[in-house]
DSSP file (Angstrom, degrees, kcal/mol; ACC not computed):
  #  RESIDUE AA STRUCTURE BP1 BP2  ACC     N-H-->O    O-->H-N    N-H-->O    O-->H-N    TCO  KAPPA ALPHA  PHI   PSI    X-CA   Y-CA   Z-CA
    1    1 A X     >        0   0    0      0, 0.0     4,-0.7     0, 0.0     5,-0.0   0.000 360.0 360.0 360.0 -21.5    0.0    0.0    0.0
    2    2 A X  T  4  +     0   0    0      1,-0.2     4,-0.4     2,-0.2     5,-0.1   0.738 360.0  53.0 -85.9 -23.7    2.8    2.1    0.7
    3    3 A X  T  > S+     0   0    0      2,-0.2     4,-2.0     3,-0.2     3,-0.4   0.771 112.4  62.4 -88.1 -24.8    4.8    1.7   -2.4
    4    4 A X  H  > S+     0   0    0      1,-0.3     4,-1.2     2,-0.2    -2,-0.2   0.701 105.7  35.7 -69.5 -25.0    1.1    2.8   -3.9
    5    5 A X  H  < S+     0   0    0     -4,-0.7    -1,-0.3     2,-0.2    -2,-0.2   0.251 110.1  60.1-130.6  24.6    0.6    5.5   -2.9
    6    6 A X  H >> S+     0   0    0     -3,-0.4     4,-1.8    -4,-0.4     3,-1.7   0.815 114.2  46.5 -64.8 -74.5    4.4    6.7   -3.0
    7    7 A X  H 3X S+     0   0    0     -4,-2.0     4,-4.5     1,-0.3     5,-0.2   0.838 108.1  54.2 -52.1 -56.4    3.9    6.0   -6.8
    8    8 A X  H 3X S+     0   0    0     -4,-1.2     4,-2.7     2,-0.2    -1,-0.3   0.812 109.8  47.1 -55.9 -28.1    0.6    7.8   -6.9
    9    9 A X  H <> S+     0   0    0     -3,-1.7     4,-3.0     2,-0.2     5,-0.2   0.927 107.8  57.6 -75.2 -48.6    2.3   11.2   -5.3
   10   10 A X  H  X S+     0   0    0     -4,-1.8     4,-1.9     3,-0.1    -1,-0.2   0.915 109.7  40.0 -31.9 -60.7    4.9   11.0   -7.6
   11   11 A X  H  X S+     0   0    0     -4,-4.5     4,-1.8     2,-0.2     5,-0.3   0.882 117.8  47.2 -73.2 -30.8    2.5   11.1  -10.8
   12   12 A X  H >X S+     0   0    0     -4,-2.7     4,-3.6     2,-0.2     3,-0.8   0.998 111.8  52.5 -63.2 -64.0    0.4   13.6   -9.4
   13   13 A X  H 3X S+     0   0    0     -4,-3.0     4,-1.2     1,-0.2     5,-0.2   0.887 115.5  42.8  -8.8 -78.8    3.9   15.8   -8.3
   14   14 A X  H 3X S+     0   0    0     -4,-1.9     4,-1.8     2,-0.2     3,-0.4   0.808 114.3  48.3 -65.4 -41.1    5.1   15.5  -12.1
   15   15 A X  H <X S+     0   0    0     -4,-1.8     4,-2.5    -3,-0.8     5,-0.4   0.899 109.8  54.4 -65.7 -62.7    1.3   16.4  -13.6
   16   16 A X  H  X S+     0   0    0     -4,-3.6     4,-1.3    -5,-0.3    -2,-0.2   0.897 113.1  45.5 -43.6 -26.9    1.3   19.6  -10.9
   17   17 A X  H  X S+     0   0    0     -4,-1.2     4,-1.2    -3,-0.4    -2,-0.2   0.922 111.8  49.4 -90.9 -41.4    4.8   20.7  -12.7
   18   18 A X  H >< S+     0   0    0     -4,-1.8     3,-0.7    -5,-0.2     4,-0.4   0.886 117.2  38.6 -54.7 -49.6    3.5   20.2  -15.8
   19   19 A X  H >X S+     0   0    0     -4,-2.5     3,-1.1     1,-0.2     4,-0.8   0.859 114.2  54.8 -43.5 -52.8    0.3   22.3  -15.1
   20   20 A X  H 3< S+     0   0    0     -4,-1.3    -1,-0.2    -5,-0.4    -2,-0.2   0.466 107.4  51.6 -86.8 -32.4    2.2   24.8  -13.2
   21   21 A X  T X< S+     0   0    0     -4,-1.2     3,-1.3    -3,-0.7    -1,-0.3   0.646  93.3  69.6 -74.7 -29.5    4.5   25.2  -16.3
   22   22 A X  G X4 S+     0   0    0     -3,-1.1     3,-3.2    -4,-0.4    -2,-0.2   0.793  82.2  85.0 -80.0 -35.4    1.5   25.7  -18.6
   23   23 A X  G 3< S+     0   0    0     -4,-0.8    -1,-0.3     1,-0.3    -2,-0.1   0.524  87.8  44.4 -93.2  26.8    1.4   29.0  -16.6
   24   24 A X  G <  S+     0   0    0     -3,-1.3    -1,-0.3     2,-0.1    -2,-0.2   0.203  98.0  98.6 -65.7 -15.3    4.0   30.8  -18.8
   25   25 A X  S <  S-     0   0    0     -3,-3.2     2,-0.7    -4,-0.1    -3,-0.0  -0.464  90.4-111.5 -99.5 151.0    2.4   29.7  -21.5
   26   26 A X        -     0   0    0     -2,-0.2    -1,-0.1     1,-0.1    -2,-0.1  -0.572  36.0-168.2 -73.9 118.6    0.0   31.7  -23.5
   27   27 A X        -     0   0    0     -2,-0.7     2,-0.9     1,-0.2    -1,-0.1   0.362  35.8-116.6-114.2  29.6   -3.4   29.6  -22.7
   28   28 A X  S    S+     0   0    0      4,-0.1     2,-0.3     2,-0.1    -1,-0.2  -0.411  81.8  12.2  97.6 -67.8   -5.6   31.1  -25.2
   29   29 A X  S >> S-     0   0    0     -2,-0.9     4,-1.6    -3,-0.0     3,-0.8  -0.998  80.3-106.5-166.3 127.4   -8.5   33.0  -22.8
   30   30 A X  H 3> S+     0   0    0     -2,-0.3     4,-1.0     1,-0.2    -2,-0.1   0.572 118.0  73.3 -76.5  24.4   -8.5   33.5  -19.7
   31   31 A X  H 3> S+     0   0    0      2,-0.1     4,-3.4     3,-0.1     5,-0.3   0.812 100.1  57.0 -62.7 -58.8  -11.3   30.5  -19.2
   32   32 A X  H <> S+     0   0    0     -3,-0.8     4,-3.0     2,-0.2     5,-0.2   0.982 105.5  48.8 -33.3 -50.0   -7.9   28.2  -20.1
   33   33 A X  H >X S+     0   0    0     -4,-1.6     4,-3.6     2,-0.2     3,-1.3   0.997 111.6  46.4 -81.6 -36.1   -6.1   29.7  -17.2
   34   34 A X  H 3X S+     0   0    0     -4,-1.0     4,-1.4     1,-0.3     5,-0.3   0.936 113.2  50.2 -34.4 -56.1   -9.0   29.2  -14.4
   35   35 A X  H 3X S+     0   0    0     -4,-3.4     4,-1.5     1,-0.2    -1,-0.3   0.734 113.1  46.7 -74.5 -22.4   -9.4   26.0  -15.5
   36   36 A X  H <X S+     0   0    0     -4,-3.0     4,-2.3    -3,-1.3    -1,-0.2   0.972 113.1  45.1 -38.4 -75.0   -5.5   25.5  -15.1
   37   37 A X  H  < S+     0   0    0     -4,-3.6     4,-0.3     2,-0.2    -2,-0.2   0.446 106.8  64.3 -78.0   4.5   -5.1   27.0  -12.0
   38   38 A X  H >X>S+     0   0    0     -4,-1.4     4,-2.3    -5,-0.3     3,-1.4   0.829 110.2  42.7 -47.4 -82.9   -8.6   24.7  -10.8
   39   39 A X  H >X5S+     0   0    0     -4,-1.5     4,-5.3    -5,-0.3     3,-0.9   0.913 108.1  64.0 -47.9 -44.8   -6.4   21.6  -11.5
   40   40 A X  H 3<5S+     0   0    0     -4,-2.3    -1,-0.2     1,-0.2    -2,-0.2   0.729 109.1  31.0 -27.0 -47.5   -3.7   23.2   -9.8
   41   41 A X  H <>5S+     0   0    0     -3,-1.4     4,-0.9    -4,-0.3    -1,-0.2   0.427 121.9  56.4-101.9  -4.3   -4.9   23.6   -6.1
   42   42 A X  H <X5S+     0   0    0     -4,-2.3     4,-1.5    -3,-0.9     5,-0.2   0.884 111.7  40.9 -82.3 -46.1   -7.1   20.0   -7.0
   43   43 A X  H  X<S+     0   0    0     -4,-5.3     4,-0.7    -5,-0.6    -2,-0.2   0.786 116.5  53.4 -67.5  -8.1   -3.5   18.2   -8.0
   44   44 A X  H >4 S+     0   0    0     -5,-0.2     3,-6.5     2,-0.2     2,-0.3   0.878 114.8  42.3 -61.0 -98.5   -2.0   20.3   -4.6
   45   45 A X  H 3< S+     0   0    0     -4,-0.9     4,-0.3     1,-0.4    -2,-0.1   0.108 108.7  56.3  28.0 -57.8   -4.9   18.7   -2.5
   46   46 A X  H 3X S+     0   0    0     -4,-1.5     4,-2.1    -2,-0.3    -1,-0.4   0.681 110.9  40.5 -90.5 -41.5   -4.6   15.6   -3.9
   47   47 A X  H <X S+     0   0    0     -3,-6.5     4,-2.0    -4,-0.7    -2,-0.2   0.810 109.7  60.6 -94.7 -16.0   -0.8   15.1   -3.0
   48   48 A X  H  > S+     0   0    0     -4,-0.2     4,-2.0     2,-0.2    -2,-0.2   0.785 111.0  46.0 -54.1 -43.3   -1.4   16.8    0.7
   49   49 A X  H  > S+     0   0    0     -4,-0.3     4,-1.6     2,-0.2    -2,-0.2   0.807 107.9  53.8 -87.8 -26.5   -3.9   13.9    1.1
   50   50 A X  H  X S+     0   0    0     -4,-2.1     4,-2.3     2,-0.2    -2,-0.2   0.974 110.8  47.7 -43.0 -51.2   -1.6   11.4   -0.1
   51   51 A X  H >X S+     0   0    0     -4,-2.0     3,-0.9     1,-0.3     4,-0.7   0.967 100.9  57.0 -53.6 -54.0    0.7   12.4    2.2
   52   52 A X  H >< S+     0   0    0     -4,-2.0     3,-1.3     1,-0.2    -1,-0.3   0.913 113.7  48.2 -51.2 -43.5   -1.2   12.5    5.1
   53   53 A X  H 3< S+     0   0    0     -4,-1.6    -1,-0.2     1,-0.4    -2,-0.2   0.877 100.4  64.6 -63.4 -36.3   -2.0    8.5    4.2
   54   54 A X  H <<        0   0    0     -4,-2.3    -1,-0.4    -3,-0.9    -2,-0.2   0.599 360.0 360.0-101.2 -11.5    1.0    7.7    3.7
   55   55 A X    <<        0   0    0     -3,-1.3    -1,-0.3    -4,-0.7    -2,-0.2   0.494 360.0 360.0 -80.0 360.0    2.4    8.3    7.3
């Protein structure tokens, strides 16, 4: 379980840089960047409760 949700924190980690990169990028309207920075604090969130499980 532990190695699972290590793995999972990882991919989420590496999707958050990727997003988080996107916001240099020209994203068309600024609907693009809400919805960016939505997934941003969701993929935060998401690895803050990983974490917490995983101790």
């Amino acid at each position: 379980m532990q190695e699972k949700l290590n793995l999972f924190i990882v991919e989420t980690k590496k999707e958050l840089e990727r997003l988080e990169e996107k916001r240099g990028t020209e994203l068309g309207n600024s609907l693009n960047y809400i919805e960016n920075e939505i997934q941003i604090q969701r993929l935060a969130a998401k690895i803050e409760a990983y974490e917490e499980m995983s101790e």
